[in-house]
C-alpha positions in Angstrom: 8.7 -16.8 5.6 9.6 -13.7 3.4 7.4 -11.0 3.3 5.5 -11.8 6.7 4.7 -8.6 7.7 3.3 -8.5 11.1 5.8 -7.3 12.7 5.1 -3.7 10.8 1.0 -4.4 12.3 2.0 -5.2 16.1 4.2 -1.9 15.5 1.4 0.4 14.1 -0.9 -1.5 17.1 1.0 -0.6 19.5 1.2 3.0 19.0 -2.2 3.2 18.6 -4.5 5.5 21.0 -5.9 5.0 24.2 -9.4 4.5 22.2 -8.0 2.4 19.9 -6.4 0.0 22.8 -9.8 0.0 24.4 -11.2 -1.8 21.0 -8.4 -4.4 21.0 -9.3 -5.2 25.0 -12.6 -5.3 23.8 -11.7 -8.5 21.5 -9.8 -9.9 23.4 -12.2 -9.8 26.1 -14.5 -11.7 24.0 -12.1 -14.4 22.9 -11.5 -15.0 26.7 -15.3 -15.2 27.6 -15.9 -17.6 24.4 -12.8 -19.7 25.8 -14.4 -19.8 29.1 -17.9 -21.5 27.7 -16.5 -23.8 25.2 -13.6 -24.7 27.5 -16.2 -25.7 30.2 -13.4 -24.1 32.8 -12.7 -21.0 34.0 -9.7 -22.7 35.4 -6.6 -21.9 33.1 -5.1 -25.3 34.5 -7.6 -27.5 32.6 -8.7 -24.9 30.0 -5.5 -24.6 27.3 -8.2 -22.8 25.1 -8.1 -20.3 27.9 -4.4 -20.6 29.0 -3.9 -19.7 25.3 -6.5 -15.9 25.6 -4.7 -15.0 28.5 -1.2 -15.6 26.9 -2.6 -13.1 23.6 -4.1 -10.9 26.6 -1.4 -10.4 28.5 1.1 -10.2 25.4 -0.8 -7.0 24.4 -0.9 -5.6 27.7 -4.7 -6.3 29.2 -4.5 -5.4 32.6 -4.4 -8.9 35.3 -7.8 -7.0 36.6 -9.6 -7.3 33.4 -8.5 -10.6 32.4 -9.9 -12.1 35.7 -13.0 -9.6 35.8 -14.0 -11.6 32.3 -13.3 -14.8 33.1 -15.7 -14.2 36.5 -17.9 -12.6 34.3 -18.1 -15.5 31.4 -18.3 -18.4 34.1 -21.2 -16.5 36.0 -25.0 -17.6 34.7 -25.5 -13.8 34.7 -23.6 -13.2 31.8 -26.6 -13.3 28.9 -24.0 -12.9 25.5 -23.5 -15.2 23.2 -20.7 -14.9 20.3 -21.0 -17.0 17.2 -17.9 -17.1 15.4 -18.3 -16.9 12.2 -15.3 -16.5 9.2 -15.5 -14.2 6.0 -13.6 -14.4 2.6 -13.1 -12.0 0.0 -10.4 -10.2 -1.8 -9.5 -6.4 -1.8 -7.9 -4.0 -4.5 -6.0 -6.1 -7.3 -6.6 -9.2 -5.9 -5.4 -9.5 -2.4 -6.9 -12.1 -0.1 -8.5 -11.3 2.9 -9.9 -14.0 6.1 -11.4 -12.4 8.3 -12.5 -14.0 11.7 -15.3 -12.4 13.8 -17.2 -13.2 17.0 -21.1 -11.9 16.6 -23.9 -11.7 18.4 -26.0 -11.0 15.1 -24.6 -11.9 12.1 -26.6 -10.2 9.8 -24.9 -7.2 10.9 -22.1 -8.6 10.9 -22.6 -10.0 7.5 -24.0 -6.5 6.3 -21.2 -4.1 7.5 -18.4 -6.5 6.3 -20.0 -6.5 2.7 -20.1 -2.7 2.8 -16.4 -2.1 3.7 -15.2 -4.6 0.6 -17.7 -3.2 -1.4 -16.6 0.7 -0.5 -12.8 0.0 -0.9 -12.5 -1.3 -4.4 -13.0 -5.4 -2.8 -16.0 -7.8 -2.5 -16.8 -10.6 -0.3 -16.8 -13.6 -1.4 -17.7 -17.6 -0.5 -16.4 -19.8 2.1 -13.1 -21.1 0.8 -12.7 -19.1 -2.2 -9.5 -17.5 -0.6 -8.9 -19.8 2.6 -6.6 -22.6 0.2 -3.8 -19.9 -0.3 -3.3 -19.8 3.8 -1.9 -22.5 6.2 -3.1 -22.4 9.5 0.5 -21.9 12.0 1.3 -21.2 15.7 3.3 -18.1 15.4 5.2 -16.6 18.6 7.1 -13.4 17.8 9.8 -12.3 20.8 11.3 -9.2 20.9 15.0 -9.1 19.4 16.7 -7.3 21.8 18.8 -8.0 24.6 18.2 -12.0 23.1 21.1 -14.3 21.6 19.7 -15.5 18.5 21.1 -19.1 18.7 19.7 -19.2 22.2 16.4 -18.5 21.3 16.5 -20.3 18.2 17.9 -23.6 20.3 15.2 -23.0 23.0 12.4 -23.0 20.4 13.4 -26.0 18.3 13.8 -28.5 21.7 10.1 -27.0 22.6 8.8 -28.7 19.2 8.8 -25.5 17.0 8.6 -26.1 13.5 10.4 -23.4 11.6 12.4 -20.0 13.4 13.2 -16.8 11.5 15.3 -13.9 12.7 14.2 -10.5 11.8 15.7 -7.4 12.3 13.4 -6.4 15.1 11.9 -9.7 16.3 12.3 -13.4 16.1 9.2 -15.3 14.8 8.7 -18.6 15.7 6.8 -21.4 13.5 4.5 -24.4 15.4 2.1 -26.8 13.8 -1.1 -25.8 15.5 -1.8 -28.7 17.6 1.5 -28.1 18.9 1.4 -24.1 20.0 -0.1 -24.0 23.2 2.9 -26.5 24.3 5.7 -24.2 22.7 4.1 -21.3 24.3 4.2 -22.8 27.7 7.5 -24.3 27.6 9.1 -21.1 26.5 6.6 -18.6 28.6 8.3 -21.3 31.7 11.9 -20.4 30.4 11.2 -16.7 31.0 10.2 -15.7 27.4 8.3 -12.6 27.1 5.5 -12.3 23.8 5.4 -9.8 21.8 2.5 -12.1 19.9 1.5 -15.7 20.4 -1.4 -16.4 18.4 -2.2 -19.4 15.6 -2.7 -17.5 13.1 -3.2 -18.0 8.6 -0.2 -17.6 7.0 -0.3 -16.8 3.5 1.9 -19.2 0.9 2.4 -16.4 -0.9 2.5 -12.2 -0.6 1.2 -9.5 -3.4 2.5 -5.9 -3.3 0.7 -3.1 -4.8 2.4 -0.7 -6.4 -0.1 2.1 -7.4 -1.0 4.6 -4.6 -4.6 4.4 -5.2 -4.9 0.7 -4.5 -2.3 0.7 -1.2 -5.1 3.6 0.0 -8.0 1.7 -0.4 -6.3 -1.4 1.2 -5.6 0.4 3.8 -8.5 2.0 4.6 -10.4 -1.7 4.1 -8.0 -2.7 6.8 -8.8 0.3 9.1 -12.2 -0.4 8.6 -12.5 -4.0 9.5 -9.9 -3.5 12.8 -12.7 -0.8 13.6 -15.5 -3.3 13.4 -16.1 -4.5 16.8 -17.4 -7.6 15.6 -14.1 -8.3 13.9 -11.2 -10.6 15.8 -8.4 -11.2 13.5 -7.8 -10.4 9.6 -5.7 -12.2 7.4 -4.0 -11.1 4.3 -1.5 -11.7 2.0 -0.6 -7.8 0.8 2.9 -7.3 1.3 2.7 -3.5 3.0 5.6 -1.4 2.0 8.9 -1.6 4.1 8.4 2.5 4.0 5.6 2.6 6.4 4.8 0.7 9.6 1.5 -0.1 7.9 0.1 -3.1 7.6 
């Protein structure tokens, strides 16, 4: 998978401020309520939606206390929100393709502030499919390099039914088919595997770089924009970011 580059986001994510973190709990935390009410559990045990939110949760450090004070929350009749999840396509400077995945509570907000941010960075938004054919949906769980023997890990993930592994030089990304994630996950998570992501995810056949500084700014800052949104989950791309920078 050359030129996956999310390694350089979880990077750049993780450094990010304490205000910053608080968004990405914030997601999360609606993923996990959504999992809750369309999982009909709050039980993890017969839930693998759930089992799944928890695993992303706990992989970018939501506290234990959280995660259950959401979960109570979401299976509670007192909780009166209700996401829709709705997916947007479009493409930014020079072409790149952008998914991007949101949970909403009113779309035409949603709608309206994800129109403005293509529309202000050189982009625009287009119609459902117009960019989703160039991504394949994939479980991807990425495990932190050090201190792990490659052909270990790499053995490990092929007898729990992973599809494709890849060495990096700070991480080892591991490939499922989706149907098959949540049982990689758990088989690896049960041979003491720590995450640094686990998430099934739209990996791009192919990357684009930009090589003009005007376009990688304006890229970025449509990426910076949409994280920002709270109404936005997860965006998918196929920019290649410069090795220089840990941006994505």
């Amino acid at each position: 998978m050359s030129g996956h580059s999310k390694w350089s986001t979880i990077k750049r994510k993780k450094e990010k401020t304490d205000g910053a973190r608080a968004k990405v709990f914030t997601k999360i935390g609606r993923e996990l309520a959504v999992a809750v009410r369309e999982g009909g559990s709050a039980d993890p045990s017969s839930n693998s939606k759930l089992r799944d939110c928890i695993a992303k949760a706990k992989a970018n450090n939501v506290p234990n206390d959280n995660i259950e004070r959401i979960i109570k929350k979401a299976a509670g009749d007192n909780d009166s929100s209700k996401y829709e999840a709705i997916t947007y396509e479009g493409y930014g400077p020079n072409g790149i393709a952008l998914i991007v995945e949101t949970l909403t509570d009113n779309r035409n907000r949603t709608a309206g502030d994800l129109r403005h941010y293509f529309d202000k960075f050189g982009g625009n938004m287009g119609t459902p499919g117009c960019v989703s054919f160039m991504f394949e949906q994939k479980g991807v769980i990425v495990v932190e390099r050090e201190g792990q023997d490659e052909d270990k890990v790499m053995e490990d993930a092929l007898e729990a039914g992973a599809a494709d592994f890849q060495a990096d030089d700070d991480v080892f990304e591991i490939y499922t088919e989706p149907e098959d994630f949540s049982g990689v996950r758990e088989d690896l998570q049960a041979k003491g595997y720590a995450f640094v992501s686990a998430d099934v995810e739209m990996v791009p056949s192919t990357y684009v770089k930009l090589t003009d500084e005007e376009s990688i700014t304006k890229m970025q800052r449509l990426m910076d924009a949409l994280e920002d949104n709270d109404d936005v989950q997860n965006i998918w791309h196929n920019w290649e970011a410069p090795e220089s920078d840990d941006e994505d």
